[in-house]
N, C-alpha and C positions, 0 to 999 in steps of 0.2 A: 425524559432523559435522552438526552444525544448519544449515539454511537460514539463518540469520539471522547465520551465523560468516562468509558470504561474501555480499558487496553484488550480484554478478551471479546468485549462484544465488538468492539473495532475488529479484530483480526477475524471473527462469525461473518458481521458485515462483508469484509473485502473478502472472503472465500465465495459468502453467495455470490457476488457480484461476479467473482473468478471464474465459477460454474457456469455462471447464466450465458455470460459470453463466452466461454466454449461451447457450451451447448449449444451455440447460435453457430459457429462455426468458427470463430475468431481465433488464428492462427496464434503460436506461439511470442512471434514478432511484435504482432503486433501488439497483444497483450503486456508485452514487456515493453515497447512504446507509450503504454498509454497509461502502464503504473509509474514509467518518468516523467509525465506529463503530470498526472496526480500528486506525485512525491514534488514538485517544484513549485506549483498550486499552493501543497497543502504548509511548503515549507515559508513561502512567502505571503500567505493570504487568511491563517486560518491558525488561528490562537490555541498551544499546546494545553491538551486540557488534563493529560496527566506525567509522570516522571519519562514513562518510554517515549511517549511522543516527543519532551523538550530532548529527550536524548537522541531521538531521530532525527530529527529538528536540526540540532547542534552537527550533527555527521554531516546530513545535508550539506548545509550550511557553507562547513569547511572541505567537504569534498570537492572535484573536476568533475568536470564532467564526465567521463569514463568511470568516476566510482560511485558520481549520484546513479548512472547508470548499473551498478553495479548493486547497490542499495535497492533499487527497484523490484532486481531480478530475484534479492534474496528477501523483500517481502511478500512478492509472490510466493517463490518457497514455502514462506512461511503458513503463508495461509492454505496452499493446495488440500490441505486436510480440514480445513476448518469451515464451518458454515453449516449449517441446517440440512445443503444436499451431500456433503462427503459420506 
């Protein structure tokens, strides 16, 4: 089963990944660069596999860039508590 087949092990997944690379030392910036880079990836390349994703999807989508940026910051958010190391 893919991480991306369930919306909570999704959001497990991108928290470990949030940890590892802070633990590595990876500034706040640029973490928030690199989940708009992911968010724009995953919104163009990578088939929604449950209701949030086509909803995030959809936000993407119709948002500028300033609020796909904006969307990025608050899936981090979301995850900072989530993952295996929280």
């Amino acid at each position: 089963m893919s991480v991306l087949n369930n919306f909570e092990s999704w959001k497990d997944f991108l928290g470990d990944r949030l940890h590892q690379a802070e633990g590595q030392g990876m500034d706040q910036q640029a973490v928030s660069e690199l989940a708009y880079e992911i968010g724009g990836y995953l919104a163009t390349e990578v088939e929604a596999q449950n209701d949030q994703e086509a909803v995030l999807r959809e936000l993407w989508n119709v948002a500028d860039q300033q609020e796909q940026h904006a969307i990025a910051n608050m899936m981090v958010k979301l995850v900072q508590n989530e993952g295996t190391q929280s």
